[in-house]
C-alpha positions in Angstrom: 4.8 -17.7 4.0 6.9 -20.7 3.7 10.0 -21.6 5.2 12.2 -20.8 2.1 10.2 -17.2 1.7 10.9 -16.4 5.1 14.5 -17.2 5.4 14.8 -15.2 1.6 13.2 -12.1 3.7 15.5 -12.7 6.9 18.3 -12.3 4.4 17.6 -9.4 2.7 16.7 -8.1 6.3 20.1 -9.0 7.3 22.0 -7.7 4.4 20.2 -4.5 4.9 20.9 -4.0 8.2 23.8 -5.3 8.9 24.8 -4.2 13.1 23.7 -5.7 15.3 24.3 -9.2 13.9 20.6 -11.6 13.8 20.9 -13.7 16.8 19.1 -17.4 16.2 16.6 -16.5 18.5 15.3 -13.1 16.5 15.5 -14.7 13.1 13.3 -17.4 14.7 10.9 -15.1 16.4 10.5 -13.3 12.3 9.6 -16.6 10.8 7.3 -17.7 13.5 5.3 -14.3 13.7 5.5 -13.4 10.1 5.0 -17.3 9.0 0.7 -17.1 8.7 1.2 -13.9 6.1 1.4 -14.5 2.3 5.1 -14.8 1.4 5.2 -12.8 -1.9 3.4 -10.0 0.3 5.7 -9.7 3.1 8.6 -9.5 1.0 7.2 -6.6 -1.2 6.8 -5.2 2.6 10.5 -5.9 3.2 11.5 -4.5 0.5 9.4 -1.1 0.6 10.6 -1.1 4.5 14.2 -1.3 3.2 13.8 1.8 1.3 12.4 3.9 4.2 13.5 3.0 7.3 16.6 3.6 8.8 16.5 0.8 11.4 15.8 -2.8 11.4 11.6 -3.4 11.0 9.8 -4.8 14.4 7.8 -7.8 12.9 4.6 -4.9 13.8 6.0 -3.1 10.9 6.3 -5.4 8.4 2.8 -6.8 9.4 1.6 -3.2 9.3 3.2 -2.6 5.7 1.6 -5.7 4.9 -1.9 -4.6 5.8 -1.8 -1.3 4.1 -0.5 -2.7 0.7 -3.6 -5.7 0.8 -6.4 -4.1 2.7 -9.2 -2.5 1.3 -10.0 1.0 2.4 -11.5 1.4 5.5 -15.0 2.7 4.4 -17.2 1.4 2.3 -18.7 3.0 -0.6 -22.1 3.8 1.3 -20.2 4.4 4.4 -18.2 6.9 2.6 -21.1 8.4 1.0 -23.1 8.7 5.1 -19.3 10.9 5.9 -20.2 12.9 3.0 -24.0 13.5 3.7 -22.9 14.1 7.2 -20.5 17.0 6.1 -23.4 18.2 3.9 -25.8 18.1 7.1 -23.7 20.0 9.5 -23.7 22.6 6.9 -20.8 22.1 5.4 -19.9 26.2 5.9 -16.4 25.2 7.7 -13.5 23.8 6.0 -14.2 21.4 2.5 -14.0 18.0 2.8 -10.6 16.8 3.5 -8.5 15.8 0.0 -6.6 12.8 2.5 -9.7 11.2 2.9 -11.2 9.1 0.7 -14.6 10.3 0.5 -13.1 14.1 0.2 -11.5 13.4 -2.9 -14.5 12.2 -4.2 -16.7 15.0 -3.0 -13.5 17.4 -4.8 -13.3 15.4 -8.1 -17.2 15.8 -8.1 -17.0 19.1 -7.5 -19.1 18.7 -4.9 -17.5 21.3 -2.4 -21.1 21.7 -1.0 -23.2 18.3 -1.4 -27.0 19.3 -2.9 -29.1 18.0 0.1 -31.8 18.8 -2.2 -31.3 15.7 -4.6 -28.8 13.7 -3.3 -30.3 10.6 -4.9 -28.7 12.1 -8.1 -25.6 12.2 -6.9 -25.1 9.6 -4.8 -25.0 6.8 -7.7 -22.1 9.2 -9.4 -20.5 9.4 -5.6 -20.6 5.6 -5.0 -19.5 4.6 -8.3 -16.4 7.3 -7.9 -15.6 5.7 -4.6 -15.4 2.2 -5.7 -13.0 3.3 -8.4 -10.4 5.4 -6.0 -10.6 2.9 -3.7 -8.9 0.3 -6.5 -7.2 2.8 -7.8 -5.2 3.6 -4.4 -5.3 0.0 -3.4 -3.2 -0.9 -6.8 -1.2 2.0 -6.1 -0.4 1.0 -2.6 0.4 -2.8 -4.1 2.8 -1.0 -6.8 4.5 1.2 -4.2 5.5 -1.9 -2.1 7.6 -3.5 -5.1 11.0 -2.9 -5.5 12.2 -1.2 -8.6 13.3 -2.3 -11.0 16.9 -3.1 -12.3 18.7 -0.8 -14.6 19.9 -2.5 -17.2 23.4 -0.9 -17.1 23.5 -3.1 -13.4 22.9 -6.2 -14.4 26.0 -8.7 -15.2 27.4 -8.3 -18.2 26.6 -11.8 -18.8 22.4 -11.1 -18.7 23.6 -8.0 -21.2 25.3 -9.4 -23.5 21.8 -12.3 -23.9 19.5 -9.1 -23.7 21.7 -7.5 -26.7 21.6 -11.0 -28.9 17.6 -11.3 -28.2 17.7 -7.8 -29.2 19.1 -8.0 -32.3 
């Protein structure tokens, strides 16, 4: 993040959350900690942050945020599917897979609520290639979440209206 990026965030931090005031030495303390994170990234952190929190974000936060909206998931497709096989092998008689994880939702949307340890070389191809597309699928979603929405039109200046109704007509 550049200088310019980071004071942008520190103001929109400070607008936000207005009491207690910045002091120089906390605004400082942001840039420095924040300044080896992509800019664009940390402000569509800022800005989700904004939405939910009720007090000022420790730098952990935002860096958190951060994480979540550019990491991959946590398991990798044949990781994912060793979880499942190991639900299967324990004999999968107690609860279904889990619909917050990953892999469970894959199991579910297979309707694999018992994996076939009879054949699972037929499945697992279907598994895996499931996996790798819920995994972009909720890393896009977690990207999309982070950006602010957008601007009615009826808030904009009348100024930007009045050019959106000529370029309309």
């Amino acid at each position: 993040m550049n200088r310019r990026e980071g004071l942008e965030v520190l103001n929109v931090l400070q607008a936000t959350y207005p009491r207690p005031a910045m002091s120089t030495r906390t605004a400082d303390a942001y840039l420095q900690l924040l300044g080896d994170l992509d800019g664009a990234a940390v402000q569509a952190a800022v800005a989700q942050l904004c939405h939910t929190s009720k007090w000022l974000p420790a730098v952990s936060e935002i860096r958190d945020a951060v994480r979540a909206a550019t990491s991959p998931p946590e398991l990798s497709a044949p990781e994912a599917w060793e979880q499942a096989l190991a639900w299967a092998r324990n004999g999968s008689y107690g609860p279904p897979p889990p619909r917050d994880a990953l892999w469970g939702r894959c199991c579910h949307a297979l309707g694999l609520t018992r994996l076939c340890l009879e054949a699972p070389r037929f499945i697992m191809p279907r598994f895996l290639e499931l996996y790798r597309e819920m995994a972009l699928t909720d890393h896009d979603r977690r990207r999309l979440a982070s950006l602010p929405a957008p601007t009615p039109v009826a808030a904009l200046p009348n100024r930007v209206r009045r050019l959106l109704d000529e370029g309309a007509s």
